[in-house]
Structure formats: C-alpha cells, structure tokens
C-alpha positions in Angstrom: 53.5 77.9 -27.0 53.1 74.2 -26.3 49.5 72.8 -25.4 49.6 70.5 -23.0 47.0 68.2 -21.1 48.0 68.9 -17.9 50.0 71.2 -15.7 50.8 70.2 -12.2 51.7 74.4 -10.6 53.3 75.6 -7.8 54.8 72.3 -6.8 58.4 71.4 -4.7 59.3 68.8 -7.7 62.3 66.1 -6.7 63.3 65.6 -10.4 66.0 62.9 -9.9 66.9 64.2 -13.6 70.1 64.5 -15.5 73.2 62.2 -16.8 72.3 58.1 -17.2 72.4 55.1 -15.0 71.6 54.7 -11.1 72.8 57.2 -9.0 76.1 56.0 -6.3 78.0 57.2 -4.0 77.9 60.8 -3.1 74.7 61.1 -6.0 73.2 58.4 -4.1 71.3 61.1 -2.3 70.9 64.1 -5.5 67.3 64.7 -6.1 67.2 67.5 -8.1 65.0 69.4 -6.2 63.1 72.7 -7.6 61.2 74.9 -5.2 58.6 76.7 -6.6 58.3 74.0 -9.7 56.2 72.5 -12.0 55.6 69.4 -14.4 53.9 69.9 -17.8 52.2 66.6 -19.1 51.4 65.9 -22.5 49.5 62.1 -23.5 51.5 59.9 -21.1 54.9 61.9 -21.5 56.6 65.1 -19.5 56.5 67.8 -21.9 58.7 69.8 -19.3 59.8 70.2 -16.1 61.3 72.7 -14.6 60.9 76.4 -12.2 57.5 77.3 -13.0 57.6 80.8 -14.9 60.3 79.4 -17.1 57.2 76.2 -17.5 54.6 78.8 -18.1 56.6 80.4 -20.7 56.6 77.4 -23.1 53.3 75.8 -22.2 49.4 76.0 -22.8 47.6 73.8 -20.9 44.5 72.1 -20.8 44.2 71.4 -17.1 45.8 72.9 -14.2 46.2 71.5 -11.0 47.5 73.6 -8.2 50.0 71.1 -5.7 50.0 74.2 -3.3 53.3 74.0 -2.4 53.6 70.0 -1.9 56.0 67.9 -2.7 56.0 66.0 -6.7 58.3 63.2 -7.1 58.8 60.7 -9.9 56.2 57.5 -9.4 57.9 55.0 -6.9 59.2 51.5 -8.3 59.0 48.5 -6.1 62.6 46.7 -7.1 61.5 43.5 -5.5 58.3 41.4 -5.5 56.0 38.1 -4.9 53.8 39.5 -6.4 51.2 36.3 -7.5 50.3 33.6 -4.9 47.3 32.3 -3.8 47.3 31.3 -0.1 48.4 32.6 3.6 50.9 31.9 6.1 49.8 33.9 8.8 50.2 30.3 11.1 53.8 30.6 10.1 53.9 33.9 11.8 52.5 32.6 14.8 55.5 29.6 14.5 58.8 32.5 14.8 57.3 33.8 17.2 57.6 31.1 19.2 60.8 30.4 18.2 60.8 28.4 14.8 63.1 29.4 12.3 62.8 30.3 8.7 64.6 27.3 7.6 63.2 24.9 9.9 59.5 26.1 8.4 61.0 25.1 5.3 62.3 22.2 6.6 58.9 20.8 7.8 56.7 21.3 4.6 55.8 25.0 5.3 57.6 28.5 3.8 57.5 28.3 -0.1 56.5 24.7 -0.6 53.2 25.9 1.3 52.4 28.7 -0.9 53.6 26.6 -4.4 50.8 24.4 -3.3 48.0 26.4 -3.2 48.9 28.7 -5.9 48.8 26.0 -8.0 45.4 24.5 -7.2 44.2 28.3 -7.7 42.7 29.2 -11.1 43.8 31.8 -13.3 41.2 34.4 -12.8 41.9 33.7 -8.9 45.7 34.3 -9.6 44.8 37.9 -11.1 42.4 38.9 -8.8 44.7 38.3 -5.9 47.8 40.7 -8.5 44.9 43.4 -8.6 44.2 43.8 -5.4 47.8 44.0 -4.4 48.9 46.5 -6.9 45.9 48.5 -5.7 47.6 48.7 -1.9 50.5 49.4 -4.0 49.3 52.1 -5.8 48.0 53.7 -3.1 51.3 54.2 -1.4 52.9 55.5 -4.5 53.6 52.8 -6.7 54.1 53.2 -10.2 56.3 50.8 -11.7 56.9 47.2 -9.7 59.4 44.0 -10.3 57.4 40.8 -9.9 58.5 37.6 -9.7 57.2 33.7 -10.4 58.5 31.0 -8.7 55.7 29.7 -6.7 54.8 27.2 -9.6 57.7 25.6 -9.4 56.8 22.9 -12.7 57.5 24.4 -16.4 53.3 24.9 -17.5 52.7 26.6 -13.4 55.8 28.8 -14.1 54.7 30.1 -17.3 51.2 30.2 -16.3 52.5 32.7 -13.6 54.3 34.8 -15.9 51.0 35.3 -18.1 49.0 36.0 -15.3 51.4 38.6 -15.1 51.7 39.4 -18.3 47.3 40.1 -17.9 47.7 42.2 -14.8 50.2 44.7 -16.6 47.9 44.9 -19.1 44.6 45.2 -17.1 46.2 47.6 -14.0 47.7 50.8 -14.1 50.9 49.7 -12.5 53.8 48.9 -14.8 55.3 45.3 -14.1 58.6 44.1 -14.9 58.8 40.1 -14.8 61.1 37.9 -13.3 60.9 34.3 -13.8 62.4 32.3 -10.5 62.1 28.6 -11.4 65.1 28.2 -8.7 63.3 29.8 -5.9 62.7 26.3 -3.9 62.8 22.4 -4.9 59.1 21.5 -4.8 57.9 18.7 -3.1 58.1 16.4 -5.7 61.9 16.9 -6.5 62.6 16.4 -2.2 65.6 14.4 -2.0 66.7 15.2 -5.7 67.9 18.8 -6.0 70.2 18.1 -9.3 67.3 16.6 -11.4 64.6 19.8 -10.7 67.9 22.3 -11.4 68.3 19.9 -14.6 64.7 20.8 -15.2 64.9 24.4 -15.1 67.9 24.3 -17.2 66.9 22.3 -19.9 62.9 23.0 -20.0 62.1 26.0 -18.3 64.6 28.0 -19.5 64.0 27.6 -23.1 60.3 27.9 -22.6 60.3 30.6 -20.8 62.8 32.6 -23.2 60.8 31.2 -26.4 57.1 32.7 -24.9 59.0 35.5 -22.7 61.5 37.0 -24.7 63.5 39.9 -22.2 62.1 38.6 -18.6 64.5 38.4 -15.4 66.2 35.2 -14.7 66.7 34.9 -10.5 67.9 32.6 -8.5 67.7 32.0 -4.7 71.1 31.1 -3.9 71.3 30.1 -0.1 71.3 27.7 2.5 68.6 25.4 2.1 68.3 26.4 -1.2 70.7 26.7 -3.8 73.9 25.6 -3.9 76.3 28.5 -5.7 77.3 26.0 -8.5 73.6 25.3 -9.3 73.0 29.3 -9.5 76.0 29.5 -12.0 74.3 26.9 -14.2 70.7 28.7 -14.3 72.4 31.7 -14.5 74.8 31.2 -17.8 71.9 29.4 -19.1 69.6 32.2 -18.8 72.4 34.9 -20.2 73.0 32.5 -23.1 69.3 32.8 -23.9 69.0 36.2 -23.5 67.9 36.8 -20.7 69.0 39.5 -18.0 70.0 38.2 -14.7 69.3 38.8 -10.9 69.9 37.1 -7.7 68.6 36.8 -4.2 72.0 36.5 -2.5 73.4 36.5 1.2 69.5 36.7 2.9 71.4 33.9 5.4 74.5 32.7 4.4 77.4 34.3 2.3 78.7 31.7 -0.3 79.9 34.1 -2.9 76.6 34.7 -4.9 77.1 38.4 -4.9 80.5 38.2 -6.5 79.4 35.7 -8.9 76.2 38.2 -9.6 78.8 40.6 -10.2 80.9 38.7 -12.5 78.4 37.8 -14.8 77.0 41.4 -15.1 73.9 41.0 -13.1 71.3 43.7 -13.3 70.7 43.6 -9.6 71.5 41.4 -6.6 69.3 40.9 -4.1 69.0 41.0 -0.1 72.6 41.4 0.7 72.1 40.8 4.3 75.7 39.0 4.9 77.7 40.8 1.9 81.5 41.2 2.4 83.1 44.1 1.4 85.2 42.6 -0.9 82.2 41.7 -3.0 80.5 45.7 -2.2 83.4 46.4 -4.4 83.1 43.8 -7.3 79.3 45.7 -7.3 80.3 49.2 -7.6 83.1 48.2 -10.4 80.1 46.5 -12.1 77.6 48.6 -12.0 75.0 46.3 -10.3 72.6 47.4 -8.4 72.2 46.7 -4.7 67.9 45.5 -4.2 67.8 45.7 -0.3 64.8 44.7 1.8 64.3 45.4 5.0 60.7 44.5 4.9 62.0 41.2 4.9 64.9 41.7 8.3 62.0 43.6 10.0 59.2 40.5 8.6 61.6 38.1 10.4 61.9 40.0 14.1 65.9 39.6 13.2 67.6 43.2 13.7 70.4 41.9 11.0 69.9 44.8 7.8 72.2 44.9 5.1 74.8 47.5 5.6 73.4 50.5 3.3 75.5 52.7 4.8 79.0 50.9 3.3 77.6 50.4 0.3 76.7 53.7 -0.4 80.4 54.5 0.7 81.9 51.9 -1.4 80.1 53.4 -4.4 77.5 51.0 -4.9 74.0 52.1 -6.4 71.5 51.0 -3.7 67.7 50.6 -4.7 64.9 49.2 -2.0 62.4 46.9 -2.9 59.4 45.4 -0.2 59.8 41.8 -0.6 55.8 41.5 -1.3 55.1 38.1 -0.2 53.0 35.8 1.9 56.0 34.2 4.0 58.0 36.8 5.3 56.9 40.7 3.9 52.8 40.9 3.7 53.6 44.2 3.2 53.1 46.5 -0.3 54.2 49.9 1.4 57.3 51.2 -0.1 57.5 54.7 2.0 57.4 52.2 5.1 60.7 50.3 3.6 62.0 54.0 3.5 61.2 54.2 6.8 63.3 51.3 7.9 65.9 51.7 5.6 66.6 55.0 7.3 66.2 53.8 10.5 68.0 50.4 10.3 70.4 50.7 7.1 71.6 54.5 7.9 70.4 55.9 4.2 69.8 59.5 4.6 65.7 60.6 3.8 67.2 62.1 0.3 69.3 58.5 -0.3 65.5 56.7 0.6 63.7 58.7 -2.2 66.5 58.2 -4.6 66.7 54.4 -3.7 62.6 53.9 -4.3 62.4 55.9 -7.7 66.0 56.0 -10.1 67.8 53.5 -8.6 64.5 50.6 -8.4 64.2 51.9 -12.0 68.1 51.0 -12.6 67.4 47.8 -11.1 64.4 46.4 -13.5 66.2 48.1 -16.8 63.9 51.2 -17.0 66.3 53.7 -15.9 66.3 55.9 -19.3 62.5 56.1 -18.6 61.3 55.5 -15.2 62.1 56.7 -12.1 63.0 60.3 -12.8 60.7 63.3 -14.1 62.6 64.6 -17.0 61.2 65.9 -20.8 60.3 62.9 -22.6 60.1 60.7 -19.5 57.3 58.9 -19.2 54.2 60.9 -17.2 54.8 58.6 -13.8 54.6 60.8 -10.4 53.1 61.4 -7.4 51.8 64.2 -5.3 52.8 63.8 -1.8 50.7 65.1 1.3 53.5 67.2 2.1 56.2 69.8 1.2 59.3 68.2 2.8 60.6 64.7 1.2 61.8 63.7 4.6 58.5 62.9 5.5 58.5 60.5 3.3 61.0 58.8 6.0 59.6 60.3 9.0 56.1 59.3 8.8 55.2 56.1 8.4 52.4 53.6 9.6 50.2 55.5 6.2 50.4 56.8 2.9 51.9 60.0 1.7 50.9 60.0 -1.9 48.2 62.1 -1.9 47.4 61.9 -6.3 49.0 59.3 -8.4 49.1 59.6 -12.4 50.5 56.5 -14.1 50.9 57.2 -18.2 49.3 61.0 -17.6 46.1 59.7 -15.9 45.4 60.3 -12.8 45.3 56.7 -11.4 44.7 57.4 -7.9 43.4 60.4 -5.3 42.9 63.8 -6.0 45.5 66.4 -7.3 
C-alpha cells in the first residue's frame, strides 16, 4: 500500500486525463468523468486517481476528506490576464455608456495610456499588493494556475520592473503565474506621433533585456486598429522567436488584418480574442495546433453583443481555451466560472466544452499542458471541490463562486473540503 497525505473520497472527479496536447474538436468537450471517484494526493503531486475502491486498494492515507458526492475538477487556469496595474477607469465606464468608444478613449489620452501612467508612478510593494489581492478573488473562484501579462510600463526598466513584480507574486501566492511580456500593447505618450521608433525600441532593447533577465516568458503583441500595424507585429514577433521566446497574440478584438494567420504561421502558442476571425484562418489554427484564448469578459465589458464564434471553431477543429481578460479598462472581472457562463451563453460551447476550455485547454495555452489542467498520476496536486455534483453548474449558475475547497501544490489554499 501507498501512504498518502491526503485522500479526497466519494467524489464525481472530471479528470480531463489521457493522450497529450489540448483537446479539439469532438474531445473539445471529453472530461473524463468518474462517478463515485477519488484523488489520492501525495506532497504536491496526484498519487492516483481513479473509481474509488480500485483508489483504496493501493493507497494509505493520512487525511481523508469526504466530497460527499460533489463534483472535483482539475484547478482552473485563467489563459488571459492584466494582471498588474495600479489605477481605475471606472470614469471610462461611465464614457461608453454614453456613447464613447474604445478607440476614441484611446484616442483622447484615456484606455491604456491612463493606466501606464499611474502604474508607473506606483511603487513596487504597491504593484504586488494590488497582484495579491487579485489572485485572492481569483482563487476564490477556482483559480489555480493564471497567464499574466506586462505591458502597462511601456519603457524597457517599467516593463521589466513588471515582470519581477510578477515574478514576487508567484513566489509569495499560491497561484501559479505564467508571464507574458507585451511591450507592444500601446505606444505611450511619449512615442505619440512616432510609432516606428517605440516598435524600434521594443525590438532592439526590450527584447533582449527581457530575454537576458526572463529567459522562457510570452512575447504578445496587440495587433489592431489603433494599435499595431501587422508588419510591426511580425517584427516583434520573429524577434522574440529568434530569442527564444514563445509567442502570442491579441488578434482581431476589432479589426481583421491577418494577425491570426500570421500567429498561425509562426507557430504561436495561442492567439488571442478572435472576435472578427475568418474561417480561412480557424483553419490555419487547427492545422497548427494553436490555441484559440477567447474572452468574452471583454465583448460583455464593452456592452457589444459581437463574441467570437466558439461554436465554428470547435467545428473546424480548433482547441479553444477561455481566459477573463483581468484588467482595469475593459474586464474588472477575475471570475472564470462567470466567462463560462458567457461563453455558453454567447459563444454556443456546451457546459462540458466550458470546463474543458478553463482547465486543459488554458493549460495548453500557457505551455503547462503535460502538467496542469488535468488530474492524472504524477500531475501536479491542483483541484477544486465544487459546491455541487453536476459540472453544468459550473455554466448555469453564475453571479458567485462554485469552488467550494481549493488545494494548489497539495495544500489546501482556500475553503473547506
């Protein structure tokens, strides 16, 4: 017999196990589920998984906790985030509604430039006390794993100074984050007029800096009207694969200029948004194996009713992961059961596509796949006891939280079990 720390008994467990890579297509919506289940923990690992006699056949544990009946799944992972910024935009919420646009907010000084101002007047311990606090809402909903990004620094020290402030949070919190640097997420104020010269700058400074003391992050870019043009994304981008660095993109949020085939082309990890994608390019992501990040935090943040078509993608064999958009422009929002909510509602995903969007496919989409996102023997000891025994309340419910225990690493990290 194996001793154990923990065993989590007489649980309905949504494995997401078996094979490698993101699930697509028909899998999109496989969840391995096992009635009458359990999930044997040993240190920060799954010792096994699996019906619960054949578990307590091979197992001696040190703690049991009884799920009575409810539902486990693999910790959720947030494929998309803002996560560090100091400031609000809640006046910029009062502006669309009256009409404004996003890109006229841009236009007149507010949007990103706003929040690169006063993230950069904020100190470093300010910085990490806003991440905390965040990944604590996060954690509360079910997070376990989260993407987060730079880019409201927007000058090489601020960028990097972002990225260690994330680099202190992962340490400090419970919550596993995957960085992404964004250097080419706006032109700041001081480059106005002068786009070429700041893209020069990320190229041939922030790049290399950021490769040197960040060996492995996410290179983004937003590629879009009023930001950038698709021949400046192609130059960050080979830059950024040339140093190393895996690739991502925030593609067709507003306009379609071929991003998402170019994403595909250069073997992105993930693209981003897909609001406007064609299906032409649907196709050029399924043959490539990236992975489709869609927010609809972000369509719903903006009172538009345009959501990326889900439902073709899934169809066209692309692997489709969700993401909330965390930010202080357009998503305030760190609730990833509520983008299941609204992906079911809005994008067509089924409740079983949802789960497997927010947990093997988000994993897919930050490289963690082999690890994260599914609860499989020798996985790492991420999961969540839900307040129910049916994953399509994960979808059905929303306005609060289902997870009713989280263990990050074999701790217990949040509720009761």
């Amino acid at each position: 017999m194996l001793r154990v720390d923990t065993l989590i008994d007489n649980a309905q467990v949504a494995t997401l196990a078996g094979g490698h890579g993101p699930l697509a297509g028909r899998r999109q919506g496989d969840l391995g589920l096992i009635d009458g289940g359990a999930v044997a923990v040993e240190r920060d690992r799954i010792a096994a998984v699996g019906p619960r006699d054949e578990v307590l056949r091979r197992v001696t544990p040190t703690a049991i906790h009884d799920a009575g009946g409810r539902l486990v799944t693999p910790g959720l992972v947030d494929a998309h985030t803002h996560l560090v910024w100091a400031g609000e935009r809640a006046a910029e919420f009062e502006l669309r509604i009256g009409g404004a646009s996003y890109l006229e907010i841009m236009e007149a000084g507010g949007g990103i430039a706003s929040t690169v101002r006063h993230t950069r007047a904020a100190s470093d311990d300010e910085l990490l006390a806003g991440v905390i606090s965040r990944l604590d809402r996060m954690m509360a909903h079910g997070t376990t794993t989260t993407e987060a990004k730079s880019g409201y620094g927007l000058d090489t020290r601020e960028e990097l100074r972002q990225l260690a402030v994330l680099r202190r949070a992962d340490a400090e919190h419970p919550v596993r984050i995957a960085r992404t640097f964004i250097g080419a997420h706006a032109v700041p104020d001081e480059y106005r007029g002068r786009q070429e010269d700041y893209v020069d700058l990320v190229v041939e400074e922030m790049l290399p800096e950021v490769a040197r003391r960040n060996p492995g992050v996410f290179c983004d870019v937003f590629c879009d009207d009023g930001a950038f043009t698709i021949e400046q994304t192609e130059r960050v981008l080979t830059r950024a694969a040339e140093l190393g660095l895996p690739l991502k993109v925030h593609s067709d949020e507003f306009a379609n200029l071929g991003c998402t085939a170019l994403a595909a082309r250069l073997g992105a990890v993930s693209a981003d948004h897909l609001a406007v994608t064609s299906p032409a390019e649907m196709e050029a992501m399924a043959a490539s194996g990236t992975v489709a990040v869609l927010l609809p935090g972000t369509t719903f943040g903006l009172g538009s009713s345009h959501y990326a078509d889900a439902r073709a993608m899934v169809e066209r064999g692309v692997p489709v992961a969700l993401g909330t958009d965390l930010n202080p422009g357009t998503c305030p929002c760190e609730s990833l059961p509520f983008m299941m909510a609204l992906a079911t509602r809005y994008m067509r995903l089924t409740p079983a596509e949802a789960l497997v969007a927010v947990t093997r496919n988000a994993a897919a989409a930050l490289g963690r796949g082999d690890d994260t996102g599914r609860l499989e023997e020798g996985g790492s000891a991420d999961l969540v006891v839900m307040d129910t025994a049916d994953y399509r309340d994960l979808s059905y419910r929303f306005g609060g939280s289902p997870a009713a225990a989280v263990m990050i690493g074999g701790r217990w990290t949040y509720g009761r079990a």
